[in-house]
N, C-alpha and C positions, 0 to 999 in steps of 0.2 A: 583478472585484476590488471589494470592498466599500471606500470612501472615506473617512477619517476625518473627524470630526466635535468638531471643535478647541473650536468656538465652543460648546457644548453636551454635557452629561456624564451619567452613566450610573452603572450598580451590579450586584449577586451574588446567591447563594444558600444553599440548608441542606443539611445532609447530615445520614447516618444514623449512628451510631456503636454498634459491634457486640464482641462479644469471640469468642474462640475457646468452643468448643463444655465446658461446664462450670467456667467462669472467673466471680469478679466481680471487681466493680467497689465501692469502698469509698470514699466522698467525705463528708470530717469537717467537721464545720463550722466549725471554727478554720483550716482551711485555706481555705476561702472564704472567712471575712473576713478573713482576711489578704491575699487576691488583690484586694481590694477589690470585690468582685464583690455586689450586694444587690439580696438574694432575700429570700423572705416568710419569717416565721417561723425556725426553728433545722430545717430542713432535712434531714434526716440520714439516710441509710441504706445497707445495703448489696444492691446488686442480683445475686443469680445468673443466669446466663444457661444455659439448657440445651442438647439437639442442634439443637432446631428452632433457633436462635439467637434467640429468643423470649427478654423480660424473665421471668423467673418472680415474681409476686406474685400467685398467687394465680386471675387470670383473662388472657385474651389483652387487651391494649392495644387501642386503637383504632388505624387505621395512620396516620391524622392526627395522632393527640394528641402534644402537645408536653408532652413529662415535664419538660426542664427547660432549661438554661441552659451553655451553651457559653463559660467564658471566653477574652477572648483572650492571657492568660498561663494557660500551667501548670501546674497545682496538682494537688495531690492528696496523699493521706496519707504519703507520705514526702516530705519536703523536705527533701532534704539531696542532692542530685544529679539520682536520678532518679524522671523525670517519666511519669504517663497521658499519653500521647498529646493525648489529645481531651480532657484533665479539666474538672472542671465536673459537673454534672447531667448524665442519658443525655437524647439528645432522638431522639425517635422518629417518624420518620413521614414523608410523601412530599410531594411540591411541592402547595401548592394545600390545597382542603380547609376547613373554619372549623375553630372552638375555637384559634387558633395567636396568641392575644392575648398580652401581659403577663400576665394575668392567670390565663391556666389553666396553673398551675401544679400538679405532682400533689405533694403533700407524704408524702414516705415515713417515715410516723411510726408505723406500725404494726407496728413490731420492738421486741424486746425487748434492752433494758439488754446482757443478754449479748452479741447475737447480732450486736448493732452491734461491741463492743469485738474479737469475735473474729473478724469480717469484718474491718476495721481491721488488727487484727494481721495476717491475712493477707495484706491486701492490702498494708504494709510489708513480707512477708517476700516477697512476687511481684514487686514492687519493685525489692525489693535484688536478684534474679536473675533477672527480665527487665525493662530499663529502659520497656519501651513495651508494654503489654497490651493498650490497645485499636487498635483498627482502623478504617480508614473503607472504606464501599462506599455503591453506589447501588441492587444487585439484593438479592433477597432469598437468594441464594445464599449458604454460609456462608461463616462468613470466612478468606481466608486461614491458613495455617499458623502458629502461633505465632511459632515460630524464624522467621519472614521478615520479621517485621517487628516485633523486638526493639532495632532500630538505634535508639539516643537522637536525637530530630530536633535536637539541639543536637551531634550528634556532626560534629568538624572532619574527619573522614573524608573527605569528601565536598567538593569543592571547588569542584564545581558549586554546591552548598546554600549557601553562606555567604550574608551578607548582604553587596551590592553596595550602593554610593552613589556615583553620578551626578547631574549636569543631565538635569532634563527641561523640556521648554520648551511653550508653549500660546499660541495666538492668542484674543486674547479680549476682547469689548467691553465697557463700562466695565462691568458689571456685576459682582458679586462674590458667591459661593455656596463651598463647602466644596471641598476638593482630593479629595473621594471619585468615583466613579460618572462619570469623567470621560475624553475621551482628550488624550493627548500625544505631544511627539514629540521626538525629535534636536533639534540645528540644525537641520541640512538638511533635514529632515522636515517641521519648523513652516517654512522658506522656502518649501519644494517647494508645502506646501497655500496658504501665502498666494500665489504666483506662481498655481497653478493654480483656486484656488477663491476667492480673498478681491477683487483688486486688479483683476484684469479687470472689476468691474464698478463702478458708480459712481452714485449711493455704494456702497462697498464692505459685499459680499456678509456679512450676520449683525452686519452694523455692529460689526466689527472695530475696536480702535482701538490696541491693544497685544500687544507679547510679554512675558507671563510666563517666570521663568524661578522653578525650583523645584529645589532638594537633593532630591531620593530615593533611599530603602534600600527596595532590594527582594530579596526570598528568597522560592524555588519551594518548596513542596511536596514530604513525603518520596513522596507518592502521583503526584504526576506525575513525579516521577524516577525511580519505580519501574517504572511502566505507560508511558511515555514515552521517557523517557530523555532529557528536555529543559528547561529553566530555566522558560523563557516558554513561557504555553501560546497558543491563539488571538487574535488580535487580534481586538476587538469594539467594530465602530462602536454609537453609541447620538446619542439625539437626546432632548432635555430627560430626561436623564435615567435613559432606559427602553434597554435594549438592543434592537436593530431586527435582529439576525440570527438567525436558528433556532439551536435547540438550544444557546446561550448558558447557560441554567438548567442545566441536565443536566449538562454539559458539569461547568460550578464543584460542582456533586453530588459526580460521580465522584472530582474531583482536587484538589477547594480554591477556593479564591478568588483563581486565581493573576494573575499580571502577563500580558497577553496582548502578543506583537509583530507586524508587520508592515512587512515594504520595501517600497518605493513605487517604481516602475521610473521611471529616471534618464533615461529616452526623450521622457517628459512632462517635464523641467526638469532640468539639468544638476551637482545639487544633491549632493555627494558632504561626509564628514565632513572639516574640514582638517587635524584629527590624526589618520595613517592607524593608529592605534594603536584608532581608536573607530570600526574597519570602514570600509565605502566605498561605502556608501548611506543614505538616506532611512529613517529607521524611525518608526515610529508605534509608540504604547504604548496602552494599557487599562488601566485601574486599577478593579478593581470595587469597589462600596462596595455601602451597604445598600439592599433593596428594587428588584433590576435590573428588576423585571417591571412598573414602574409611573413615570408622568411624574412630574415635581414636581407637589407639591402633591398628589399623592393613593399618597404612602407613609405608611400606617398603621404602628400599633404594631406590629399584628401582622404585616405584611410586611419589619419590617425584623427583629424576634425572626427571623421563619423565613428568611429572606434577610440575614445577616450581613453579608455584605460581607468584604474581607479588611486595611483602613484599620486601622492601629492605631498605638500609641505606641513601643514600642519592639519589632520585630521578629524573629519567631520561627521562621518556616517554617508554622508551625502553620495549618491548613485556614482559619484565620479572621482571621490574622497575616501578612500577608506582604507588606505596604509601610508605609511611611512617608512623609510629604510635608512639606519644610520650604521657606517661601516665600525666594526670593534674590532678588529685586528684580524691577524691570520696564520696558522700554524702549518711551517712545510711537510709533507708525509716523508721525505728522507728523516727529516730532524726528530721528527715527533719516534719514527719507528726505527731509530739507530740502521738505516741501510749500511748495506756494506759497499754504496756509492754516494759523491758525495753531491750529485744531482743525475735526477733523471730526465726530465725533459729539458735543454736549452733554451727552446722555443714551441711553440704547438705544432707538433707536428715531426721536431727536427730532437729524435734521441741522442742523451749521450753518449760519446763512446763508450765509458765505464756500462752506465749500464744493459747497452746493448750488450753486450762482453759478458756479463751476467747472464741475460737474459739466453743468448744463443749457447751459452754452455748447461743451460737448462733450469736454470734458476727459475724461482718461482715465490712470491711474496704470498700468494693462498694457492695450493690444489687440492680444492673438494675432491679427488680422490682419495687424498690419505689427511683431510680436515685440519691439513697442518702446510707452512712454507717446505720449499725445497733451498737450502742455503740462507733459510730464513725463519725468523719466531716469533714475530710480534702478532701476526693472523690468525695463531694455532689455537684451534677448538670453539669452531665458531657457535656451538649448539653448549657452551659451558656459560653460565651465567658470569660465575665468579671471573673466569676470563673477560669476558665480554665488560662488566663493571669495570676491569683495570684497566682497557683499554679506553675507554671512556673517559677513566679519569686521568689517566695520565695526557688527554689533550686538555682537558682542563688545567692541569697543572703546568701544561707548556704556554697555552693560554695564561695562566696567573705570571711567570715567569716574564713570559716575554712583555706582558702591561699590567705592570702589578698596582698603578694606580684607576684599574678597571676593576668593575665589580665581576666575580667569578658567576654570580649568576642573577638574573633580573627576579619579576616576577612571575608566578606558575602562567603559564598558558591556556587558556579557556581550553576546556574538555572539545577531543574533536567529534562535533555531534550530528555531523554529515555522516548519514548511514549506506547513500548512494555511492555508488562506485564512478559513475561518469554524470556531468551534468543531463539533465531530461525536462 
């Protein structure tokens, strides 16, 4: 089982966007600035696509080049309901590869007056009667059937797809970086990894010093509910940043930039949800963001163009759209667990004196050898439910204390219904 990776966050990928065989694609440029979305130049034109599913302009593409730009709302020539799929620019091309900057951009300015206005018009009357034309894949095979996937991804149909908003919780030293490329968890999930990975060692393990807690709206993908049939796709540990398990990339290709989940067996820590309404395990979350193939500090322009991410403002489903993260406060593990210091890390990396002074005289906040602290009690018995409940709740009630005009708890969390252990 692959471990989550609390103290340390992660990111996604691009995919292909295709149409059915003799279809285009028509993107005006009053609808891009109105999505807010800036791009070089007045942009504009309209693409046919033929049997090979091949852009036609003329000559084959390159299978790297990046034609254009993927917003994460929307758009397209009709705005009055219904939406492109994937609207935006087409972007073309496979993982990897150069030319995939800001900057190569292809500008389709080599149409005529007409030929724009009557792509356009087309393109509103295909619109108006089929709400969704394009399509996503990963092979070069064609694309699906029209009619299959005409479904509006804004359609309340679907009640798997709506947008959820939960707590999600994260261990994490004082340091602070963005809510993208990251993992989280439950309660019991951020307990479960702090009893088994944080507190047993001392100083404590990625110099931990707090639980975040965060509002998230998250929404699956119409392509992994279609090829799936499931909310969340893989859970994906990542360390500074980079995702650390195979086929990660691929994976977000195929189906989006989805939410990934994972349970944590209850055998290692006795850590179950206290509203049995939010399940009755440990879960761990994924959130991808931009540039998953690469550490901090060496995501370029052009790996976060080709690698999107799925972070965005307000939530759509959409392959590049599909969480939200708003911060809800934070509870320090000295405060929360009465240490007998009255900090432990200063800085990441840099211990206090106190409780290095603890620590070198033998102290111990958990040692699974005798399932209890050494000069310490808040850890002890981690395989006891009823323990494991109090400590639970008592960050919730540091939590209510510290923002009492915060709600103690959102809505339940979609069941995690990813059965896979790593993306495939």
């Amino acid at each position: 089982m692959a471990h989550a990776n609390f103290a340390q966050p992660w990111a996604a990928p691009a995919e292909r966007v295709e149409m059915g065989a003799g279809r285009s694609c028509c993107l005006c440029d009053s609808d891009l600035q109105a999505s807010g979305v800036d791009f070089p130049g007045r942009s504009i034109g309209a693409l046919p696509f033929g049997a090979n599913n091949q852009p036609q302009f003329g000559a084959q593409p390159d299978p790297h080049l990046l034609i254009g730009y993927t917003p994460a709302t929307p758009v397209g020539c009709a705005r009055s309901g219904s939406f492109i799929r994937q609207a935006g620019f087409l972007r073309w091309g496979g993982p990897g590869g150069s030319g995939l900057g800001g900057e190569s951009w292809l500008t389709v300015g080599v149409v005529t007056a007409a030929l724009l206005l009557a792509a356009c018009a087309g393109a509103k009357a295909l619109h108006s009667h089929h709400a969704a034309a394009v399509v996503t894949t990963t092979t070069p095979a064609l694309a699906p059937d029209f009619a299959a996937v005409s479904q509006d991804p804004f359609s309340s149909t679907s009640s798997e797809r709506r947008p959820h908003t939960f707590y999600m919780y994260r261990a994490q030293s004082p340091s602070n970086y963005p809510m993208e490329n990251v993992n989280m968890a439950n309660l019991a999930g951020v307990m479960w990894y702090l009893h088994n990975e944080i507190v047993k060692y001392c100083p404590r393990n990625r110099h931990v010093t707090r639980i975040l807690r965060f509002k998230v709206t998250v929404m699956s993908t119409q392509d992994l509910a279609d090829q799936k049939g499931t909310f969340f796709g893989p859970f994906a540990a990542f360390d500074s940043a980079k995702c650390t398990v195979p086929g990660c990339d691929s994976f977000w290709q195929q189906y989006g930039n989805v939410v990934g989940c994972q349970e944590a067996h209850t055998d290692m820590g006795n850590y179950r949800p206290l509203n049995p309404d939010h399940g009755d395990k440990p879960v761990w979350y994924s959130l991808p963001g931009a540039c998953s193939s690469a550490n901090y500090g060496m995501k370029t322009a052009a790996c976060r163009a080709y690698q999107s991410g799925g972070a965005c403002a307000q939530v759509t489903g959409d392959r590049h759209c599909t969480y939200h993260t708003e911060a809800a406060g934070f509870v320090d593990l000295n405060y929360l667990t009465s240490a007998p210091f009255s900090a432990s890390f200063v800085a990441y990396g840099a211990t206090s004196p106190e409780y290095q002074t603890f620590c070198d005289g033998g102290g111990k906040e958990y040692d699974p050898a005798i399932d209890a602290g050494r000069g310490f009690t808040f850890w002890n018995h981690k395989h006891d439910q009823a323990a494991c409940d109090g400590r639970q709740q008592a960050v919730l009630d540091a939590f209510q204390r510290k923002y009492p005009g915060m709600p103690t708890e959102l809505d339940a969390p979609p069941p995690c219904d990813w059965d896979e252990a790593e993306p495939r």
